[in-house]
N, C-alpha and C positions, 0 to 999 in steps of 0.2 A: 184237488180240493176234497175228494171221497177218497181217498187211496187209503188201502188196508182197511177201511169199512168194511162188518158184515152186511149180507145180502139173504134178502128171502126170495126165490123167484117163483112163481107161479104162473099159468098157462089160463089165459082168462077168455080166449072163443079161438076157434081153429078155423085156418081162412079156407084152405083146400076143401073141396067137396069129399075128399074120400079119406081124411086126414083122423084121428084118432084123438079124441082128447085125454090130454094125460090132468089129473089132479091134484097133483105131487109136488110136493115143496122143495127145490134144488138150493143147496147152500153154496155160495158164492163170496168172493171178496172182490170188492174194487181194486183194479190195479190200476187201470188210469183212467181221468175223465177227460175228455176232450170239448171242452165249453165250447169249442166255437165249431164244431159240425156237429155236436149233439151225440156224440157215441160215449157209451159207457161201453169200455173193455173189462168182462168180469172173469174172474178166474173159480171155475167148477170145482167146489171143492169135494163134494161126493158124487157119483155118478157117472155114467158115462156119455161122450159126446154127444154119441148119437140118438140117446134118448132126450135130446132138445130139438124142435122141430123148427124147421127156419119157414113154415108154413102156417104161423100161428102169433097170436096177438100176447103179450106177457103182460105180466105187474112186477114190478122190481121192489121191493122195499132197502131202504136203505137206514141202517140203525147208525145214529152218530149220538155223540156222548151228551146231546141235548133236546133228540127232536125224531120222532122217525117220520120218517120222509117215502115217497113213493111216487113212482110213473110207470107210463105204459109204453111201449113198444113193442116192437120186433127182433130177432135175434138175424140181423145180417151176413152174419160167415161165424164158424165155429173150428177151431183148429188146436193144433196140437204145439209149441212152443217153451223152449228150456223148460223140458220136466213139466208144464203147466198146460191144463186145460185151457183154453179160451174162447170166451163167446164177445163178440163186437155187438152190442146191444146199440140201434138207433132209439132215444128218447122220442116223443111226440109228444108235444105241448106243455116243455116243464117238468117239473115237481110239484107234489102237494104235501101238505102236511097231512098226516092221518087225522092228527085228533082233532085239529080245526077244519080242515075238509077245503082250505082256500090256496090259493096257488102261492107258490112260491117264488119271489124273483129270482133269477139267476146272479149267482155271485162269481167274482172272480177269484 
């Protein structure tokens, strides 16, 4: 549904007591969505792995050719796969539209 979208991802509170907050904006593309368990698979386009923290709360933004869209989660495994960066991002509660600020139904 999002595949080949660009991605803005941002680090919005760090869950770890000892954990680091980064404020830095990582460029990502959708490579798959998975609608029925809520994972967005994003592919890092600059950066490295390990500067993503699987201890910390995200904002995803997702730019499509009529709407930009956004949600929050977590980044649940981060890996290495054909030549490609990948982070397994679980969504929490949807998408929102930025500029209206109201949720978005999920589509197929």
């Amino acid at each position: 549904m999002y595949e080949g979208n660009p991605v803005d991802l941002q680090m919005e509170k760090v869950i770890s007591a000892d954990g680091i907050f980064d404020d830095s904006t990582r460029k990502c593309q959708v490579y798959k969505y998975d609608l029925e368990e809520d994972y967005i698979y994003l592919e890092l386009k600059e950066g490295d792995l390990t500067s993503i923290s699987l201890d910390a709360w995200y904002r995803c933004y997702i730019s499509t050719r009529s709407e930009l869209l956004y949600c929050t989660g977590v980044v649940k495994e981060r890996y290495r796969s054909q030549d490609m960066n990948l982070l397994k991002f679980r969504i929490k509660n949807g998408f929102y539209n930025v500029y209206e600020g109201r949720k978005m139904t999920k589509r197929a």
